[in-house]
N, C-alpha and C positions, 0 to 999 in steps of 0.2 A: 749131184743133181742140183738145177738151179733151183733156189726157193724165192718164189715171187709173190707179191703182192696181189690180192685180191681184184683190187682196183684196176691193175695192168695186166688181165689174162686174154683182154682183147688183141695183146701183141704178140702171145707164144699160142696161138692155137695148133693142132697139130702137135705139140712138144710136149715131153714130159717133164713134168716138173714137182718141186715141193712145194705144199702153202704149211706155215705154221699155224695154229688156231686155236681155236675153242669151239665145242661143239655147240649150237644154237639148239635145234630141234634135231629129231630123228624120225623115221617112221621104216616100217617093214613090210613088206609085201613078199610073201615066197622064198623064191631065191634072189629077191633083191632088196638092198638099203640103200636108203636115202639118208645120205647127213648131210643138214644144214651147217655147215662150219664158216662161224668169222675171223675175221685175224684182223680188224681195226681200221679196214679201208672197205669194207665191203662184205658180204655175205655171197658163199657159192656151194651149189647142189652137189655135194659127190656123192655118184652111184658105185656102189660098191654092189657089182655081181657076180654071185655064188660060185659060177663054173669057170671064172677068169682067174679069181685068187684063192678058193679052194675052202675045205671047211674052215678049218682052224680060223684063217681071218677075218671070215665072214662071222663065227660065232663072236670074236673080240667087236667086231664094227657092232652088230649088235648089242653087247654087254655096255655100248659106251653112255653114259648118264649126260644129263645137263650142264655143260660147263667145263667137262671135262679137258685138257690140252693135251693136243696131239698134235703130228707132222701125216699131214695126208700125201701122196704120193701116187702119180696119175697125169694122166693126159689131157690136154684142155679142149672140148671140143664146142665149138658154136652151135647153142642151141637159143632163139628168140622164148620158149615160154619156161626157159628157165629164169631163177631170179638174176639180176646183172646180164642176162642172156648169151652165158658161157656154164656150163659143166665139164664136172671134173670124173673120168674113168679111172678108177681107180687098182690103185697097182700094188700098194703096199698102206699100213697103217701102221700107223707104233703111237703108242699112250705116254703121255707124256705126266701128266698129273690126272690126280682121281680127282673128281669132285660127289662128293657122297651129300643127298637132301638139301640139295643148292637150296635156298628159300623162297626166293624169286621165281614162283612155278607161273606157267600160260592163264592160272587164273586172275581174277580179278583181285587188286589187295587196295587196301585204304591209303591213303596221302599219309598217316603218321608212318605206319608199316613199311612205306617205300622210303622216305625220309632218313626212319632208322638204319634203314640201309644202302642208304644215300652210296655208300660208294660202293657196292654189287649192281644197283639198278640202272647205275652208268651205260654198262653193259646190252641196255634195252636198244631197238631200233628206236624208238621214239626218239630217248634222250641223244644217239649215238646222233639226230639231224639235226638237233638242236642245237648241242656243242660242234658240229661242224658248221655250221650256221656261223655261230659265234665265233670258230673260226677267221672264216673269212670275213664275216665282217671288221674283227681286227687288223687282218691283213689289206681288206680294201682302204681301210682308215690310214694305216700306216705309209702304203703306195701314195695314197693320193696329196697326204701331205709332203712324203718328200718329194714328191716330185715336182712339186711350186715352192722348191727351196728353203723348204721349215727344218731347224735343226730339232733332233728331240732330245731334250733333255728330263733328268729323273729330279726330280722334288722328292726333300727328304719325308720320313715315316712319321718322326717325331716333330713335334713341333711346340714352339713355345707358348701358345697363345690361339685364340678362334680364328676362323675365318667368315663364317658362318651362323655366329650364335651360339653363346655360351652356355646354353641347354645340352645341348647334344654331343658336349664333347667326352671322349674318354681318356679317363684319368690315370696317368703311373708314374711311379715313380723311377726318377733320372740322377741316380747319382744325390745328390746332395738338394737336388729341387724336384718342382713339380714338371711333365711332360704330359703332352696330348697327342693321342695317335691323328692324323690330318685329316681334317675336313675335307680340304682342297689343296692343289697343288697351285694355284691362280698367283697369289703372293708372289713366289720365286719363278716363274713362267713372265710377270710383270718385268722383274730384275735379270732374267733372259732374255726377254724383247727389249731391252733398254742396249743392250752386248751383240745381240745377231741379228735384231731387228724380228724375224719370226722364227717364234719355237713353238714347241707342245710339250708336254707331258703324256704319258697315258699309263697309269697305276693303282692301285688298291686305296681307297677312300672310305671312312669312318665316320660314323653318324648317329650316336648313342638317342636317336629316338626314339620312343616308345611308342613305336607301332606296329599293330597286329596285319594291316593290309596286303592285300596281293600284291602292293606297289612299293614296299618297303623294305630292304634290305640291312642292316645294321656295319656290313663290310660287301661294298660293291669296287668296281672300276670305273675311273673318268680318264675320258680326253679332255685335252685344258689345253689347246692352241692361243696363243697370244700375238699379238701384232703391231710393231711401232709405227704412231703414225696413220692410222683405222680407226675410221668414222663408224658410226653406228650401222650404218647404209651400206659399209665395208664389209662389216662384222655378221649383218644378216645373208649376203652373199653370200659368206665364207659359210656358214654353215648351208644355208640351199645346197650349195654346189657339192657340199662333203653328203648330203643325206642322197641327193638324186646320184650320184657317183656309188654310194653306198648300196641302195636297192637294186642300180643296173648291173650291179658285180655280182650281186645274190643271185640274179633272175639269170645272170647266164654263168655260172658255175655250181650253183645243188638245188638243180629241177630235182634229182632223185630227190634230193633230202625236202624239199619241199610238198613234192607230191606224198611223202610218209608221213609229214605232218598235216595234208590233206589241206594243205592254204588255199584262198581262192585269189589266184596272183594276177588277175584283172584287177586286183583291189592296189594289188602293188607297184601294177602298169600303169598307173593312171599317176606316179609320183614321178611327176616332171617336171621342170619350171615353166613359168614363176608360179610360185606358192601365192596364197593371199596372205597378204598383210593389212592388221586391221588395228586401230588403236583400245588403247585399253577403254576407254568409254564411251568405244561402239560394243562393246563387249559388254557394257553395260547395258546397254541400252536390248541386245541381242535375249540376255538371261532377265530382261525386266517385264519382255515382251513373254516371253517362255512363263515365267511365272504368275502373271496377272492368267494366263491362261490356264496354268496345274496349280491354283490356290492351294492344293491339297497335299500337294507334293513337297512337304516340309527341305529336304535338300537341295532342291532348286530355287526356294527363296537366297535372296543376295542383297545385299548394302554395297554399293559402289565406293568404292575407297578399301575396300578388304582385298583378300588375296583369295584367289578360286580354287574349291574343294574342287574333288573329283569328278562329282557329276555336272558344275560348273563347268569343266574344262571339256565334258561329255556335248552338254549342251550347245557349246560356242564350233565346237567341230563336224557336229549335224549339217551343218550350216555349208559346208567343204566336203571335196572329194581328194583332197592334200591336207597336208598339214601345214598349220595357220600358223605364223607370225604374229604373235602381240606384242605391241610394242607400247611404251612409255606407260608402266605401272606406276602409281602412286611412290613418290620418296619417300614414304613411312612406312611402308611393307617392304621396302627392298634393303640390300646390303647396304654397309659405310661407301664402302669404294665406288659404288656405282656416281657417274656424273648426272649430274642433273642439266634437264634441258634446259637456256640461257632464255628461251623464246616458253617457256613453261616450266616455272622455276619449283612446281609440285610435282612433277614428274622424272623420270631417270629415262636417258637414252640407253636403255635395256629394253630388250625381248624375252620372251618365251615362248620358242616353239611346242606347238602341241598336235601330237601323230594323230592320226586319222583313226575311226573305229573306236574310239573312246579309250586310246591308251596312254594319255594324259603327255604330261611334259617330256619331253624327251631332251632337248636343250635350253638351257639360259644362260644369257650371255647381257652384255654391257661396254658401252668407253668407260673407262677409267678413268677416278676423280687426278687430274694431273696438277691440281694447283696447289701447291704447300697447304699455304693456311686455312683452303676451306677443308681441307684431310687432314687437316690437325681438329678441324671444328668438329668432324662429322663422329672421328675417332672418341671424342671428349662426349658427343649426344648418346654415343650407342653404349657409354657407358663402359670403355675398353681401355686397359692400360698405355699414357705413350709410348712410356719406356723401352715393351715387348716390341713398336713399331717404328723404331729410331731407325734401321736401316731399311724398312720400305719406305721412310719420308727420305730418306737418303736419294729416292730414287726421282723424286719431286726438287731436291735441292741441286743437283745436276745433272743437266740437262733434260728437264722433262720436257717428255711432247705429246700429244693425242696419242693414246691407244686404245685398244680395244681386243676383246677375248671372251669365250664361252666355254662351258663346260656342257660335255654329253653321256647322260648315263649312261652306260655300254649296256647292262641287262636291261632296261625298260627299250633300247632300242631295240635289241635282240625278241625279248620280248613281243612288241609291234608287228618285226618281220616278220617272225615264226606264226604270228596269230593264236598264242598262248596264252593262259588265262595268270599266271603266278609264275612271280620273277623267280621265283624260287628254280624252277627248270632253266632256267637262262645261264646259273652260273653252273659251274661243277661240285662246287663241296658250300651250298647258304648258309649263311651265318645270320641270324632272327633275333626277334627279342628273344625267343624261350629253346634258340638254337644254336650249339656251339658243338656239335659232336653230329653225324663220324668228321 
C-alpha cells in the first residue's frame, strides 16, 4: 500500500493508502472515531467506523492516547469541512509506539513549562507554522539570491578576533590559544566579494550579550550577502528587493500557516516598493517632536548622536506603513569597517532597516571602509588588534574597490512575518541568556 504524505491526499482521492503519524486529538461518538493524526506536512480526520473494521479495531482506535505513532490505513475521500478538506476511511490501524501522560496536554501551560519542553511542544500547530514559515523564508532567501548570480559561501564558526565588539564575544579555547564563536560572517563574505564579485553567507551567529528581551537571542542565523563594486544606494536596493521577494513568497505558499497564526496579512500586503528612506536626523527630529509631546514617557526621550532603543525604532515606524530605511548613523555608534560619508565626514554610508509594527531592526547594512590607511586608523580607534586583521587589510592592499553588504537576522524577520511577540518561537531549539537546554 502506498504511504503518502499528508500534504498530497488531494492527489489520491478515491485510493487507498497509508499515512504514517502521530495522533493529535481524538474524540468518540457511538460507533464512530475520530482521530486527528499528523505526520509533519499536515493534519487529517480519520474516521474510524465500528461496523466497517469491526470490534477489536475499533476498541484499539479508541484506546490510542496523545502522541501516540501509528500507520493509519484507509481511503482518502474529499470532504470541504474536514481539516485540510480530505478524510481518511479507515481500513486498518496498527500502533506503532505508546505514548503514556504526553505532558503537553490542550490545556493552557506557562512560557517556562513549554520552553522546558521546547522540543515536545515543537509538535504544536502553532509552532508546526511558524517553523514552516521559517521555512520558506530560508528558502525564498536562498532562490532569490542565486538567481542574480550570488555564490554562497560558509564563514568559519571560530574566529580569531570581533567583528562586532568586544563585549559580546564568546570565549574557548583553540588549541594552544584563544578562539571566538562569530559575531559575523561580513569579514570573509568581504574576501569572497573580492574572488566572485557577489557572495553570501547564511549561518548560525553568536552574541554573548546580556539580554533578557523578546528581541534577543544569544545563538541566532544571519544572511551576510556581499558585493564588489556597491554603492550604498546598491546596497539599500539589494535588501528592498530581497524583503519584498521575501513577504510575496510567504503570502503565496503558507495562507494555511498564516491564517493558524491568525496574522492580518493586509499588514503584509502593503510591503512593496519603494520603502521610505529617511536620514538619521530626520529621525531625530521625528522622536524630538514625539517626545516634547509624552514629557512623561521616559523611553521616548533621545539625544541625537546615540543609537535607538526599542521604542525609538517603534516611534520612527508609526510614521510608515513599510519598513523604513535609515540611513547615515552617526560614525561613533557604528562599526570600524563601515565608510564614512566623504560629503558628511560624521556619518557612515550605512542603513538600518526597521519592520513595520514595531518589530525593530531586521537589517543593517554598509560600503565598506576600502582605503588601507583610513582601516588601519579606524581599527587602532576601536581599540582592536592589527595583527588579528593583516589579511582583511590584505584585502585593501590588493586590488580594492567600493563594496558594500548587510546582514539580516533571520528570527527577528521571521518573527515580523509571523506577527509574534518573542524570537524565542522563531527558531527551533533558543539559546538565552539563562537558556541552553533542551
Amino acid at each position: 500500500m502506498e504511504r503518502v504524505r499528508i500534504e498530497n491526499l488531494g492527489d489520491h482521492v478515491g485510493k487507498e493508502i497509508e499515512v504514517a503519524g502521530w495522533l493529535y486529538n481524538s474524540r468518540s461518538s457511538g460507533k464512530i472515531t475520530f482521530l486527528l493524526v499528523r505526520d509533519g506536512s499536515g493534519v487529517v480526520q480519520c474516521v474510524v467506523f465500528k461496523p466497517d473494521v469491526g470490534e477489536e479495531l475499533f476498541e484499539l482506535a479508541k484506546s490510542f492516547t496523545q502522541e501516540t505513532s501509528l500507520l493509519v490505513q484507509g481511503t482518502v475521500r474529499e470532504d470541504k469541512r474536514a481539516p485540510g478538506g480530505y478524510e481518511l476511511n479507515v481500513t486498518n490501524l496498527i500502533k506503532v509506539g505508546d505514548s503514556v501522560d504526553y505532558p503537553i496536554s490542550p490545556k493552557e501551560h506557562g512560557t517556562t513549562f513549554l520552553m522546558d519542553h521546547r522540543h515536545l511542544w515543537l509538535r504544536s500547530s502553532r509552532q508546526h507554522a511558524i517553523l514552516r514559515i521559517r521555512h520558506e523564508i530560508i528558502h525564498a532567501i536562498r532562490d532569490h539570491f542565486n538567481n542574480q548570480g550570488f555564490i554562497n559561501l560558509d564563514a568559519p564558526i571560530f574566529t580569531p578576533n570581533a567583528v562586532e565588539g568586544t563585549t559580546t564575544l564568546f570565549e574557548t579555547d583553540y588549541f594552544d590559544t584563544k578562539a571566538y564563536l562569530t559575531q559575523s560572517g561580513q569579514l570573509y563574505m568581504e574576501a569572497g566579494a573580492m574572488a566572485f564579485g557577489k557572495v553570501y553567507c547564511f549561518g548560525p551567529t553568536f552574541r554573548a550579550e546580556k539580554s533578557k528581551t523578546r528581541r534577543h537571542l544569544t545563538e541566532f542565523w544571519m544572511l551576510e550577502p556581499e558585493v564588489a563594486y556597491m554603492t550604498l544606494e546598491g546596497d539599500m536596493n539589494l535588501a528592498e528587493g530581497l524583503i519584498t521577494y521575501i513577504v510575496e513568497r510567504v503570502l503565496e505558499k503558507r495562507q494555511e500557516e498564516l491564517k493558524t497564526l491568525e496574522r492580518d496579512q493586509s499588514l503584509l500586503e502593503r510591503i512593496i516598493s519603494p520603502f521610505p528612506r529617511v536620514h538619521y536626523k530626520e529621525c531625530c527630529d521625528i522622536l524630538d517632536e514625539y517626545a516634547k509631546a509624552h514629557p512623561d514617557e521616559e523611553e521616548a526621550q533621545f539625544t541625537c548622536g546615540d543609537d535607538f532603543g526599542a521604542r525609538h525604532e517603534s516611534i520612527i515606524v508609526e510614521k510608515f506603513d513599510k519598513p523604513v530605511m535609515v540611513h547615515h548613523f552617526p560614525a561613533a555608534i557604528k562599526a570600524f569597517y563601515m565608510k564614512r560619508d566623504p560629503q558628511e565626514l560624521d556619518a557612515v554610508l550605512g542603513f538600518d532597516m526597521l519592520a513595520p509594527e514595531g518589530y525593530g531592526e531586521i537589517i543593517g547594512g554598509s560600503e565598506r571602509e576600502d582605503d588601507l590607511e583610513t582601516l588601519r586608523t579606524r581599527i587602532k580607534e576601536h581599540d582592536l588588534p592589527e595583527e588579528n586583521f593583516q589579511w582583511y587589510l590584505d584585502l585593501r592592499r590588493y586590488g580594492s574597490v567600493p563594496h558594500a553588504g548587510f546582514g539580516l537576522g533571520l528570527e527577528r524577520t521571521v518573527t515580523w512575518i509571523c506577527g509574534i511577540h518573542h524570537l524565542r518561537e522563531a527558531i527551533p531549539l533558543p539559546r538565552m541568556m539563562h537558556r541552553i537546554s533542551p
